[in-house]
N, C-alpha and C positions, 0 to 999 in steps of 0.2 A: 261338611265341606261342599262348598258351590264350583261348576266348574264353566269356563266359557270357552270357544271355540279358539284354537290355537292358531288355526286358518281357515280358510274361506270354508263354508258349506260345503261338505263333497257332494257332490251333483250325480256322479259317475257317467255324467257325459252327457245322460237323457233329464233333462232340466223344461218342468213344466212351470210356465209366466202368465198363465191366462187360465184363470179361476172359471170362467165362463166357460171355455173352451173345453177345460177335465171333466168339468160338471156334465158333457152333452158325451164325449167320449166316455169318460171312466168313474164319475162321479156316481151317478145311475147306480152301475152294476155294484160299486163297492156297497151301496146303502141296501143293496138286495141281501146283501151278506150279514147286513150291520146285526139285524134282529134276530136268524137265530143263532149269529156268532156271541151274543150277548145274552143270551135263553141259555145256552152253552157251558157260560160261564158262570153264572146264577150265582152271581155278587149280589150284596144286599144292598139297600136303598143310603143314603149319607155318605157313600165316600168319596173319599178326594182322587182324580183321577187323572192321568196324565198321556195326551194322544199323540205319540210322539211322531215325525211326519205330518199334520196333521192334513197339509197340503190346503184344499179350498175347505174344508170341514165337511166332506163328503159323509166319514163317519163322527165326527164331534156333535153332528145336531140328531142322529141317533142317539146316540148315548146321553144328551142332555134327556131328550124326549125319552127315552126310555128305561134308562139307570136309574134319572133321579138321583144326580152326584152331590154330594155337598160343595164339590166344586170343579173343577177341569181346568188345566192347562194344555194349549194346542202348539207344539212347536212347529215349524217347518222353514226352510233356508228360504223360501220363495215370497216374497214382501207382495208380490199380487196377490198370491195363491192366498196370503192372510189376510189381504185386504175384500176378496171375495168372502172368507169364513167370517169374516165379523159381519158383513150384511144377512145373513142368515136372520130368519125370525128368532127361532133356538138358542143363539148365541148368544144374548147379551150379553151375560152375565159371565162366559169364557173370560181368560185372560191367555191371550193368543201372545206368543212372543218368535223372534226373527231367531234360529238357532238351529245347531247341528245335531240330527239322530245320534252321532257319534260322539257328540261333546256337550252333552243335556245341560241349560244351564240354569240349574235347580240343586238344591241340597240333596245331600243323602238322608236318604230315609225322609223325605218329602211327601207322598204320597202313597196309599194303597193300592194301588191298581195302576199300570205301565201298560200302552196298548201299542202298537205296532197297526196300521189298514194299508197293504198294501205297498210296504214300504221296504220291507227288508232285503228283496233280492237287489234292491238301487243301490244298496251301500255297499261303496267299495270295502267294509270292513262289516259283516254282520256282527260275528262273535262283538268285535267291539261296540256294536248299538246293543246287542243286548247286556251287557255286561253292565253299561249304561243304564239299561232299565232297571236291572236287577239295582245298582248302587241306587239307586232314585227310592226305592219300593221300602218301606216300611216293611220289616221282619211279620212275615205269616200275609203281606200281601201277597198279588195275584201277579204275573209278567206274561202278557198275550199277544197273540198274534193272529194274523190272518193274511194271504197271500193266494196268488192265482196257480194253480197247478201244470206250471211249465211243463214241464217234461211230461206229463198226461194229456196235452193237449186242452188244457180246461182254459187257456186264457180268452176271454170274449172275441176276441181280433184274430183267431188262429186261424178261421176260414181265409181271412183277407193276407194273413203270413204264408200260410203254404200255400195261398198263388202266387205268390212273391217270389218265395221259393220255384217253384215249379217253371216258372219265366226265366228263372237263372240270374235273379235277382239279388241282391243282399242287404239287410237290413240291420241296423246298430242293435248288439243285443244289450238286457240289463247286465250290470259288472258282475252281479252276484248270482244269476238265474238258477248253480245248484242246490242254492240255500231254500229255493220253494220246495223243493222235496219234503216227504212229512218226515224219512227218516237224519236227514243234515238237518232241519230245524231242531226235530228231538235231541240230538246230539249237541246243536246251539246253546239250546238252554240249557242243559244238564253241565256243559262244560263250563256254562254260567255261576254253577252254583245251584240249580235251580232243584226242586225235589217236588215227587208227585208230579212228574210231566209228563201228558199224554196229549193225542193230537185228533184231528176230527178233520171228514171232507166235507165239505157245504158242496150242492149241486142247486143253482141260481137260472133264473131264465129274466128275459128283457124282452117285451117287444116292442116293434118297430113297426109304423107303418109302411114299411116296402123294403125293397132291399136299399132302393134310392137313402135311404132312410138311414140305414144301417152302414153304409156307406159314408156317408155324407159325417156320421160320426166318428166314423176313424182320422180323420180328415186334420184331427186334431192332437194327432197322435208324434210327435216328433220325429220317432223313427218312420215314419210312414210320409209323413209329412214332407222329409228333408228328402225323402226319393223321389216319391213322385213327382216332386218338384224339375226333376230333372229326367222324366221319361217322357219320349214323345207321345203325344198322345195313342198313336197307335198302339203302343207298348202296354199305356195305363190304360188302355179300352181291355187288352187281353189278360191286364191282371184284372179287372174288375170282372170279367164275362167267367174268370176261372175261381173268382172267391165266390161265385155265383154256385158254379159246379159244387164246389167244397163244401157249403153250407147247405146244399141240395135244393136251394130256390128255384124255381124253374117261370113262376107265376111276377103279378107284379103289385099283389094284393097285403098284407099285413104280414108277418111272420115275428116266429118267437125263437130265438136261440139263448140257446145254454152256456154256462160257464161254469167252473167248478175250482173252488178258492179250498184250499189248504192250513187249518186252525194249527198253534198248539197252544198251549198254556202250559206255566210251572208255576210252585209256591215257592219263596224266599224264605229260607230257614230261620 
């Protein structure tokens, strides 16, 4: 059985349009993950695999480059975000289609391998994206994940958030944020269906040449975006002087910060 989306894309509110734009903010750090979220999982070379969210193909041209899939499919609701992941060198040979995490529109039992980068705390319905994956997955496939570790402070932008915070600020959080946890995913998939699931922290680093630098890439972050847009500049002087603090920069020379993303995997019985 095929399914198609009954209504629009859920977004849950934080909606990325500019492929260019995720790639310089978020795109980066997910591909930091990609290889050894993918070492991790130590799938064998030939199979058919499905990246669901795929967004700009942040992690799809990893896993082209480094699976070596017999094929791939990249879903994602965002028509730019796909029209960036087809220009990808990696990609040609993808078939990228316009579609909902929560309403895959693919057969059951389509593919071995369902992958989730970065996507599941956004959906206003996780159990039901993964539920999703699991129906897609071929029996004794893989159904994986990867995600930033909210509530640990691992997400790349937390310095520039708790000076947000700490200004008495507020920013749009994701709809799903307690689903990054390692132990609500584990429960995710298991209530999935899923068997043999266990989960793993990736710790990632990025650098930047300045803080100017590092800045300058949150910029493209919507929740961030949509405020600052509206603080005087005195205000966005004192959050940027205080994500300065938080990330302990003090110079105005290169730096390298950390992030720490949240795996699990399960098998489909």
């Amino acid at each position: 059985m095929s399914r198609t989306p009954d209504a629009a894309p859920a977004s849950g509110g934080l909606v990325f349009n500019d492929g260019a734009a995720y790639e310089l903010m978020m795109g980066r750090w997910s591909a930091q993950v990609a290889q050894p979220f993918l070492d991790w999982l130590a799938l064998p070379h030939g199979l058919d695999w499905l990246d669901a969210g795929c967004g700009n193909g942040a992690f799809t041209e990893p896993l082209v480059l480094h699976g070596r899939p017999a094929s791939v499919v990249g879903i994602d609701p965002s028509a730019a975000q796909l029209a960036f992941a087809r220009q990808r060198p990696a990609t040609a040979a993808v078939r990228f289609l316009q579609g909902d995490a929560q309403a895959l529109p693919l057969d059951d039992d389509s593919v071995d391998a369902a992958v989730m980068a970065l996507v599941l705390f956004f959906l206003p319905d996780p159990a039901r994206g993964v539920r999703e994956m699991a129906r897609v997955v071929r029996p004794g496939g893989t159904v994986a994940a990867y995600h930033w570790d909210l509530a640990g402070g691992g997400f790349p932008l937390q310095p520039i958030l708790d000076a947000v915070q700490a200004e008495g600020h507020a920013t749009q959080q994701p709809p799903s944020a307690w689903a990054a946890a390692l132990p609500a995913s584990e429960d995710l998939w298991r209530q999935a269906g899923l068997v043999a699931v266990h989960s793993r922290r990736f710790e990632v680093s990025r650098r930047f040449d300045s803080f100017d630098d590092y800045w300058r890439s949150a910029q493209a972050s919507p929740r961030l975006r949509d405020l600052f847009a509206t603080l005087p500049p005195a205000d966005l002087q004192r959050v940027s002087e205080g994500a300065r603090r938080q990330a302990g920069i003090a110079g105005n020379g290169p730096i390298v910060l950390k992030a720490t993303a949240n795996a699990v995997q399960g098998r489909k019985p």
